[in-house]
N, C-alpha and C positions, 0 to 999 in steps of 0.2 A: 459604225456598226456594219457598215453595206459591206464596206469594204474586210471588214475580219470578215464575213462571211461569203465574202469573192463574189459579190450582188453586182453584175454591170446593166446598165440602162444604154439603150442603144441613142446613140446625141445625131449623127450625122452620118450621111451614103454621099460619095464622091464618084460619077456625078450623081445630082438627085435623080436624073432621068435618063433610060436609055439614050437619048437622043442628044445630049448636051456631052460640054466637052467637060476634063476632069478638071479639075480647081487646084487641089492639093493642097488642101488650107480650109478653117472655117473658124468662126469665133464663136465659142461656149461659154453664154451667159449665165446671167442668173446664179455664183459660187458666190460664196464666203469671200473675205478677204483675210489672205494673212492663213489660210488653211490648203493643207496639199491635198491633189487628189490625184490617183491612179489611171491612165488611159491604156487603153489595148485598140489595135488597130489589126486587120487581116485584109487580103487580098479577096476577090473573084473574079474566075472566067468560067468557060462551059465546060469546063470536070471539078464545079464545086468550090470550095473555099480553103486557103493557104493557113499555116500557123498565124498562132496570134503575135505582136508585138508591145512590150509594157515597157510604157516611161510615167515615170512621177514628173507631177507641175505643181509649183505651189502659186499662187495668187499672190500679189503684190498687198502688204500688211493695207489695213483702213487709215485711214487717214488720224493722225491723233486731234482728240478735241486740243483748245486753247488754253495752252497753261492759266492754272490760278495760284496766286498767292498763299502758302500756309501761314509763312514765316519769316521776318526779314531781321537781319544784323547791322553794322555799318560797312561789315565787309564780306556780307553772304545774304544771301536769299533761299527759302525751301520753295520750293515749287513743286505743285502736281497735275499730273495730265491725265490722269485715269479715274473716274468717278463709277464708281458700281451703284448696284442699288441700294448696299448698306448705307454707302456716303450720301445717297439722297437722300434716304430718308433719315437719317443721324440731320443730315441738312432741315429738313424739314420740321424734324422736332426742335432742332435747337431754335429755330423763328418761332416755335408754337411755345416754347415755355418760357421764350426773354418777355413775351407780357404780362408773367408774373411778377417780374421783378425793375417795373417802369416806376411805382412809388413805391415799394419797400427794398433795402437794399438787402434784407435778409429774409428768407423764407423758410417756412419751416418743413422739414422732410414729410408729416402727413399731407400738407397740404400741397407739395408738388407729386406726390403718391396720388391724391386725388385729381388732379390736373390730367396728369399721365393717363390715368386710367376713363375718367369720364370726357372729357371735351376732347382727346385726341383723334384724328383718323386710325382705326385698329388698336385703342382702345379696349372696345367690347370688343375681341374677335370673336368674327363670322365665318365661318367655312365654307368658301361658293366655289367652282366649279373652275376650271382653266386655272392660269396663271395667277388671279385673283388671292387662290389657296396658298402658295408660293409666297405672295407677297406679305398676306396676312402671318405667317407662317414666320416669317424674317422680323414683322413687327414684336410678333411675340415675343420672340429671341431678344432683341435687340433690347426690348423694357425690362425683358427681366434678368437682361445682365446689366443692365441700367440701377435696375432697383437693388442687384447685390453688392455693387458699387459704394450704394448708399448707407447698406448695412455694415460692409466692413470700415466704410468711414468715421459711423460712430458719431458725428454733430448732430446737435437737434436744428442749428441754425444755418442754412448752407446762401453763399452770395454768390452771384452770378459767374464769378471767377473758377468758384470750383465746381457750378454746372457745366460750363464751357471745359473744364478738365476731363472730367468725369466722359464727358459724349465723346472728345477727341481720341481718349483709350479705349472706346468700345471697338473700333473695326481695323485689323492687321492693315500692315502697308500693304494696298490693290501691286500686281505683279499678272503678268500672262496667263492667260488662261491653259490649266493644265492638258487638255484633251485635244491643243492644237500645235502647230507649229510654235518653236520658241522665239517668239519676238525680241527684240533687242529695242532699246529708245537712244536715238543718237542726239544729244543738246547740243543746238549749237549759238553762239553768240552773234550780233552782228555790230561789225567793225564798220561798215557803211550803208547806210540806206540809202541814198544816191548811186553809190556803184555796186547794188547787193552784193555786197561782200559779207562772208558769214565766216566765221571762226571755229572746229568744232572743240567744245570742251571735254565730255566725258560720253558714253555709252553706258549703260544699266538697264536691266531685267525691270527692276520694280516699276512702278505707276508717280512715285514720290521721289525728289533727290533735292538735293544743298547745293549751288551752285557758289562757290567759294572764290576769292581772290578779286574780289568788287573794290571797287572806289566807294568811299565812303559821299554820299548825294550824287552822286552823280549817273544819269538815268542808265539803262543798258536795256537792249529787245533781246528778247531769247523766243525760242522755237524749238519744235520736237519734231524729229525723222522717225518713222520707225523703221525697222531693219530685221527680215527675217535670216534663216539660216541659208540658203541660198543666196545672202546679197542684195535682195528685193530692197527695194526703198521705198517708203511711202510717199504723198504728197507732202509737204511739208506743214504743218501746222498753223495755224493763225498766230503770230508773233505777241507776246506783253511786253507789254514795258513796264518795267517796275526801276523803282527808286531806293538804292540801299539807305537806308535811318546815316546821320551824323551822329559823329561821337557822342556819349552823355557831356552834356555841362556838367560845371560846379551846384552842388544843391546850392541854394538860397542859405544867403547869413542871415541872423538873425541880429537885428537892432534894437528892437525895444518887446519888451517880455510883458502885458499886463494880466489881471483875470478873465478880464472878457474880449480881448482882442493882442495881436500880435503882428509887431512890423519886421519884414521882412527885405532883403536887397539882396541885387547879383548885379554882375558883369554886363555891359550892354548887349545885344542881339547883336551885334555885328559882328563880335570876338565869337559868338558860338558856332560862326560859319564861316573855319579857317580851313576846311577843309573843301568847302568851293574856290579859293581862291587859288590854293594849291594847283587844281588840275584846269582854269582857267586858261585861256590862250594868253599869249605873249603880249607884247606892245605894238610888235610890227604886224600879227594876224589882225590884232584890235583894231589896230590905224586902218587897212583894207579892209575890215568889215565895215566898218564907220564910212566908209566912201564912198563902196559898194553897194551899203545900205543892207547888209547881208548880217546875220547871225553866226555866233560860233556854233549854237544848237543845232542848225542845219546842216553841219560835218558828219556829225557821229551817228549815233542809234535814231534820233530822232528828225525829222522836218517837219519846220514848226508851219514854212510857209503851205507845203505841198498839201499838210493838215489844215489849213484855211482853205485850200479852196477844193481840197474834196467835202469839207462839211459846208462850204459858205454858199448861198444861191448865188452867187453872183460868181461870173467868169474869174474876173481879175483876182478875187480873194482875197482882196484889200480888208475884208473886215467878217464878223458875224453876228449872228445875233446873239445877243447877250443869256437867252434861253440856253444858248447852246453851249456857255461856256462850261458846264459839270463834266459836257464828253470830250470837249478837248480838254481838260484836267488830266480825266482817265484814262482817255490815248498817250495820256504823256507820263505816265506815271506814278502821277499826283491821286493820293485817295480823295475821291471826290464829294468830302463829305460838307452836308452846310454848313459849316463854320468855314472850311475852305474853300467854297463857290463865293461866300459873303465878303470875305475876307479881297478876295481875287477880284468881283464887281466892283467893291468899293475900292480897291488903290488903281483900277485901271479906267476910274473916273466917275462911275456909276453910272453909263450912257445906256441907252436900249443897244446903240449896237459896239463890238468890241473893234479896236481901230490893229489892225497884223504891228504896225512901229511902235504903237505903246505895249501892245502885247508882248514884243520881241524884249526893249529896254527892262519893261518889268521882272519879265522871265529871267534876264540877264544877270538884274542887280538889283531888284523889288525889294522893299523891307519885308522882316518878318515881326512876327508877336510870339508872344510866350502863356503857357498856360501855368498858374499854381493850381496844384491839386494837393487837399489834403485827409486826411482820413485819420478816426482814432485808433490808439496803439491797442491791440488786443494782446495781455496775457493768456488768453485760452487756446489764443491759437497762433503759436510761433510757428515761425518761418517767413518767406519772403511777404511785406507787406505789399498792400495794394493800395493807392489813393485812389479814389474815383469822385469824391467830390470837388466840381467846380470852385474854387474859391477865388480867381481874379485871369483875366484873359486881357492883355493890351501890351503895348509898345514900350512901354516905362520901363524903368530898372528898381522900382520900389512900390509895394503894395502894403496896405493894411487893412489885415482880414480880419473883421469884427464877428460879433456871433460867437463868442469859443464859450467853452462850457468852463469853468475855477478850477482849479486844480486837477487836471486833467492831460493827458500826456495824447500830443497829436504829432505827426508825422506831416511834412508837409517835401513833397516834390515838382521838380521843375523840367519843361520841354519846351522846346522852341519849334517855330514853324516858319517854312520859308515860301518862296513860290517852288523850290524844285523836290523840295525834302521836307525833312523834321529830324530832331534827334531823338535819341534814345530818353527815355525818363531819365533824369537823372537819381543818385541816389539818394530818401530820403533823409531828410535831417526833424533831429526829435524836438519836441520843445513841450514843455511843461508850463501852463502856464498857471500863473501867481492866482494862492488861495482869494478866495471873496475876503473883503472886508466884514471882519468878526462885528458883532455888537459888543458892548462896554460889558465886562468883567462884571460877575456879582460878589459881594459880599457877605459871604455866609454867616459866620460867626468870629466877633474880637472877642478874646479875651487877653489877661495883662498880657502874656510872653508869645501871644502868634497871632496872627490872622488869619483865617480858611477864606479863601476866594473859588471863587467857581462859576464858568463860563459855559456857552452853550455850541457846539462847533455848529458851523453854516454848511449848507448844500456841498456835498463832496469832499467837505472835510479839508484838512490838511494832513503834510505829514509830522510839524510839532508846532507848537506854541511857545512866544514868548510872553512875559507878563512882566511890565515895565512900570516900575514908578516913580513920581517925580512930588517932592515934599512939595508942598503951598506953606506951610507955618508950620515953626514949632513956636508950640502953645507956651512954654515955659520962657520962652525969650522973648515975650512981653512982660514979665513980670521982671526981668533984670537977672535972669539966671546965666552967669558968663556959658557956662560950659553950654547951656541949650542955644545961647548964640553964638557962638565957633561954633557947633556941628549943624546949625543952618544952615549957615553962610557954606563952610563947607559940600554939605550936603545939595546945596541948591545950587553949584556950580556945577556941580555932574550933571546936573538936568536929568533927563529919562535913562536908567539903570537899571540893567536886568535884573529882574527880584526873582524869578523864576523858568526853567526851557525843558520840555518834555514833552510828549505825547499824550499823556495824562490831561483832563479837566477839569485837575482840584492841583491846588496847590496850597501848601501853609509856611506861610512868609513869618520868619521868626522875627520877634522884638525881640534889641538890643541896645542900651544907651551906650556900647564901650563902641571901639574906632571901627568895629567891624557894619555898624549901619552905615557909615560913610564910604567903605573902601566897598562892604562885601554886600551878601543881597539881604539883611536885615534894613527892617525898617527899627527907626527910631522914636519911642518912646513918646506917649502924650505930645501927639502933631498928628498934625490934618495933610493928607497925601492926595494926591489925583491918581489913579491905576487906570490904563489902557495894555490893549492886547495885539500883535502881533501874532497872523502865521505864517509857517513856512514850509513853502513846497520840499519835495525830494530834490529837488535841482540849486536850494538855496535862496530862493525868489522869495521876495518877502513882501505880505498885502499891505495894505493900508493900515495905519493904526487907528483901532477900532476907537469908537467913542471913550470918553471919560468918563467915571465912577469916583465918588468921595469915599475916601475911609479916614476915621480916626484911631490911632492905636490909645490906651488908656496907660494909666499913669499908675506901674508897678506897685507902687507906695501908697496909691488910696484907692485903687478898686479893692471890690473884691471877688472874693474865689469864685472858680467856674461852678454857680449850681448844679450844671449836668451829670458833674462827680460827684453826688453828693443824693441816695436813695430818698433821703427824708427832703430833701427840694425838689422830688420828680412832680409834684403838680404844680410847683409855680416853675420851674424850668419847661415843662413840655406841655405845651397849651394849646397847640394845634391840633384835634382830628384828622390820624389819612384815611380817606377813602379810596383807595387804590391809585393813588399820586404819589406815591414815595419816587424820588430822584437821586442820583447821586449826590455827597454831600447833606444828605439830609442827617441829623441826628435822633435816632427815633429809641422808643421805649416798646416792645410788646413784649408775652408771656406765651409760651409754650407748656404743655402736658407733655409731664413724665409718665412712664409707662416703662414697666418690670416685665422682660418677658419671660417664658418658662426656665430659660440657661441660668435667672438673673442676673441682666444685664438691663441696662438702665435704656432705655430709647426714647426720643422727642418724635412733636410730630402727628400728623392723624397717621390713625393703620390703613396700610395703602397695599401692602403685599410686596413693597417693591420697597427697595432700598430706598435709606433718606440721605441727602448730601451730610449731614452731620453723624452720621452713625455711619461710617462705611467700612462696611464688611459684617454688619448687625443686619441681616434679614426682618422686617416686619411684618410679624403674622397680623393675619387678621385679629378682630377685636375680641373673639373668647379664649384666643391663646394670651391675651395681653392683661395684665393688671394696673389699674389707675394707682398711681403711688406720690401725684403730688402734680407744682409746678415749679416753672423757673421764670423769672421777672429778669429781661436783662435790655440793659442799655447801650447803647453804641451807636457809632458812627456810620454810616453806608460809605464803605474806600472803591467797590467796585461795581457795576450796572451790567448786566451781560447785552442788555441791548444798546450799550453805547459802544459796545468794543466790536473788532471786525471779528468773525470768525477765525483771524492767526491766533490770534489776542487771548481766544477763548480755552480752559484747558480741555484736552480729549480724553472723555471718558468709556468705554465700554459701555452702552447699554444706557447712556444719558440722554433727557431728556431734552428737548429744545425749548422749553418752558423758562418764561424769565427768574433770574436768580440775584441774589447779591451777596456780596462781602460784606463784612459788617465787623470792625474793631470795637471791641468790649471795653466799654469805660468800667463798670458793674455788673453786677450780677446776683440776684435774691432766692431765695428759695424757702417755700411754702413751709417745710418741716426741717428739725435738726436732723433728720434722718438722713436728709440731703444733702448737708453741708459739703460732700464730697464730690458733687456734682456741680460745683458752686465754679464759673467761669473767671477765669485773673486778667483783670487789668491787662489790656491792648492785646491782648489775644483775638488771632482771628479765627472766625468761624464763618461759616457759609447758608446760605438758606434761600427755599424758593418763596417766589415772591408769597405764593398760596397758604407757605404755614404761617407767614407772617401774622394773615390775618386769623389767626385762629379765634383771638381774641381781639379785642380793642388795641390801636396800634394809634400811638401819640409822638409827636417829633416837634420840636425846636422851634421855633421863630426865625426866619432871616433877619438877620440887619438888615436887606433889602429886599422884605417878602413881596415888596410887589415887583420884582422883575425874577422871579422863580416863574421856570417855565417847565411845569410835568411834560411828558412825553407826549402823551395825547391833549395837551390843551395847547390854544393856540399863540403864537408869537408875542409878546407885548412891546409893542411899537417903544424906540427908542426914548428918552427924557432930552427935553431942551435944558439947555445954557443956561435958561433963568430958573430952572427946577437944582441944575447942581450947587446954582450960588448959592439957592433956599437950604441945600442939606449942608452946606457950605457953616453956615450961620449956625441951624441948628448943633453941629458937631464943635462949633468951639464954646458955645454954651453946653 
């Protein structure tokens, strides 16, 4: 401003004093660096003062701070040397909100909305006085483009990955300050530290760049000049040394697949660091370093020895203290974090002090370790995954990670770490692992020509079921019946035989005495069977087969008829009370109220004002638009459970409710008046109903063949039957 306004300050009189000689020369402290400023100079003698003289000087730029690290490749590196105060304090917050997320790996957007706003510094902004207002002023800014981040993202659950996203897009690449001279940043590489030798690479405006055409591990120092428009050069920068990542490995194979754990294998650590060996010295450098007692490390970017004995007390720098081994880590490249200080104490002896020849050898040709990291697959949020949990760290080429959750799809990746590098994660590889072991099959109802079986799925389910059986006797080839002994013997050479595969929890296995119970999935005719269960993941993984259950199918020719079909048998067929226990597979009896509304049209149901799943597109008025006109008695089968199916499963309705419902195939059907008969439901007709009008009236169902392992939804588990309980049912079924 002084100067658009042609403002000069008087700096210096040559000489200072009448009496002193002239100088011709003076130094003008106290300026900017990196900023021009205008001078005028004029003469006097004794008739007054001479014209003025103007030249421009710019100042020699500041010095730049020490590169850091954004970003590394195997064959590049981002680096930045410019930090403003957005970057601090983006820096600052992002230390202040990873304590949110030390035990939970997921947090929820109000509760870092609260974080943000209460326990932060400028948090509550205050408005005080000086630079303070500036700063508070940037805070504001910075949260609440923070927080519109959060809104156009749209997750209720957000993980550390995409906090760390989220902060890194808040503030533009830092570049020269507009209101001064245009700096320029000169990178340059160094090809010897012993003979400073430096290399330069590229020149750029901005504060951030990519430093490109790296060796993969293999360390390099870099530095920052700056360089105004006149050619000025800064001091040159404090040097990093950074280490480019090695190629990704091979993800991990997979060897053995169970429900609650999974073996995995890869390639040894030595193969995944072919790219150290590549840029290694020769036979003949090796032979004279070995002689000499000297390092190849000590050629290029780094000196490992000169590094011992600037940090060592001791002159010689034969060794150091083991405290100190994190910062020579991180003068050399190495992220210095503790698993790799642990790692580096422990192969280099674990002594209190570190010895420079084993430090050299290690550094040279040290083994490394491998980390698996695994993480569950999320459908909700595709894109690139992230592993972050620990699941095995060491030297081996085979691990087995226990703890997995059944049928569940995990992602599991692999990195290797060396003394001078690490690689890149590798890609993950998916794996599914094998459903839980099912409990034994129940037996719902035999009659002559089928059996209804029905099972209970385990924690997480699978994606289908098989249901296998295997005959124990047919009953009729003890009495000498040829044809029932050929289709034992037959029969009992297949062993376990799919009788049923689907997604489904009910199955009904048809009786057949002709060749198809042998070849196909009928079972055969008065004989006693064993049934076990089988699931199967999406991948093809198949669990355990679940326990055994006895059935007997009956003897076509001397049972007799299913009572369930049959209205004048409904109280000795249906002799159970539900009291809000109905299941799938149940066979149940209840009675609904008809109701004539003013269009007359016939409606079930209580008056609810809202449509019923059996009436749709029949609006239900209330109860004085409605006339009582009778009831309906009807009997059926439960074929669907809305709370056993997933939401794909479920149909979409407009305007449905979420309330449980079921399916229900019509054995019969009664009705109070002949008036009715037209409302009279046919045989295996399906109809639908919520679970609520069920109970309008009294609601009666079936008996199991094996009512004590019927497990309603809300009652609890019933622990498995021993071996000597199935022999017991064993017995009673061929009596």
């Amino acid at each position: 401003r002084e100067q658009k306004e042609n403002v000069f300050h008087e700096m210096f009189r040559d000489p200072p004093e009448p009496d002193e000689q002239f100088r011709y020369r003076t130094w003008i402290r106290g300026l900017e660096p990196g900023t021009s400023y205008t001078f005028r100079i004029r003469a006097f003698n004794g008739f007054g003062p001479g014209p003025f003289t103007w030249q421009t000087f710019t100042t020699v730029p500041a010095r730049p701070m020490r590169p850091f690290v954004l970003a590394r490749t195997p064959r590049s590196v981002t680096i930045r040397w410019i930090e403003t105060e957005s970057h601090r304090y983006i820096k600052e917050l992002e230390s202040h909100l990873q304590s949110a997320f030390d035990k939970d790996r997921q947090v929820s957007q109000s509760e870092l909305r609260e974080i943000l706003t209460r326990d932060h510094p400028g948090g509550a902004v205050t408005v005080a006085p000086g630079p303070s207002r500036n700063e508070a002023a940037l805070a504001k800014k910075l949260k609440q483009r923070f927080c519109m981040r959060l809104d156009e993202l749209g997750s209720s659950l957000l993980t550390w990955d995409t906090v760390c996203w989220i902060l890194s897009g808040l503030v533009a690449r830092p570049c020269a300050e507009p209101d001064r001279t245009q700096i320029m940043y000169k990178v340059e590489k160094c090809v010897s530290l012993v003979g400073d030798e430096w290399r330069p690479l590229f020149v750029t405006k901005f504060g951030d760049s990519c430093v490109n055409a790296l060796e993969p591990g293999e360390p390099c120092r870099i530095r920052v000049v700056a360089v105004n428009d006149q050619d000025w050069q800064s001091r040159p920068s404090q040097s990093l040394v950074v280490t480019p990542f090695l190629d990704a490995p091979r993800p991990p194979t997979i060897v053995k697949v169970a429900s609650t754990h999974v073996q995995l294998r890869w390639p040894g650590v030595s193969s995944m660091a072919r790219s150290r060996s590549k840029t290694g010295a020769n036979d003949e450098t090796r032979i004279v370093n070995e002689w000499t007692k000297t390092s190849s490390s000590n050629e290029g970017p780094v000196n490992i020895e000169a590094l011992f004995k600037q940090i060592s007390k001791q002159r010689t720098g034969d060794f150091i203290s083991s405290a100190d081994l994190g910062r020579v880590l991180e003068r050399l490249g190495v992220p210095a974090t503790p698993v790799r200080i642990a790692d580096a104490w422990e192969q280099l002896g674990g002594d209190k002090n570190v010895q420079l020849q084993e430090f050299l050898k290690w550094w040279d040709a040290g083994p490394g370790f491998v980390e698996i990291r695994r993480s569950v697959e999320s459908l909700e949020k595709p894109g690139k995954p992230t592993c972050s949990d620990m699941c095995f760290r060491g030297r081996g080429g085979e691990c087995k990670v226990s703890g997995l959750e059944p049928n569940t799809a995990y992602l599991f990746t692999l990195q290797a770490f060396f003394p001078r590098s690490q690689t890149v994660t590798s890609s993950p590889v998916r794996v599914v692992t094998a459903p839980a072991k099912c409990q034994a099959p129940v037996v719902v109802k035999t009659i002559s020509n089928e059996v209804l079986v029905r099972w209970f799925p385990e924690g997480h389910g699978a994606s289908r079921y098989v249901l296998e059986g295997h005959m124990v006797e047919a009953l009729d080839a003890t009495g000498g019946d040829k044809a029932a002994q050929m289709a034992q013997k037959k029969i009992k050479d297949r062993g376990w035989k799919p009788l049923f595969e689907g997604k489904e929890f009910l199955a009904r296995i048809a009786v057949s005495g002709s060749a198809t119970s042998g070849h196909g999935s009928a079972l055969y005719p008065n004989s006693a069977y064993e049934l076990r269960l089988v699931a199967i993941s999406s991948d093809g993984l198949r669990s355990e087969p679940s326990g055994t259950c006895k059935c007997r199918t009956l003897n076509p020719r001397s049972s007799r008829g299913d009572a369930t079909l049959r209205p004048a048998k409904v109280n000795e067929a249906f002799s159970m009370e539900c009291t809000g226990d109905l299941v799938l597979g149940d066979t149940v009896v209840f009675t609904e109220k008809l109701r004539c509304t003013p269009s007359g049209k016939v409606v079930f149901g209580a008056p609810r004002g809202k449509r019923g799943i059996g009436s749709v597109g029949i609006p239900q008025r209330g109860p004085q638009s409605q006339r009582y006109v009778g009831e309906r008695t009807i009997a059926g089968e439960i074929i669907f459970d809305s709370d056993m199916s997933t939401p794909a499963q479920l149909p979409q309705k407009e305007g449905a409710e979420t309330r449980r419902w079921f399916r229900v195939k019509v054995l019969w059907s009664t009705v109070s008046s002949l008036d009715l008969e037209c409302h009279i439901l046919h045989r295996d007709s399906t109809i639908e109903r919520k679970e609520q009008d069920l109970y309008e009236f009294e609601v009666f169902r079936v008996e199991w063949d094996h009512e004590g392992r019927r497990r309603p939804l809300a009652a609890p588990e019933v622990p498995g039957r021993t071996s000597r309980d199935g022999e017991e049912e064993l017995e009673v079924l061929r009596r």
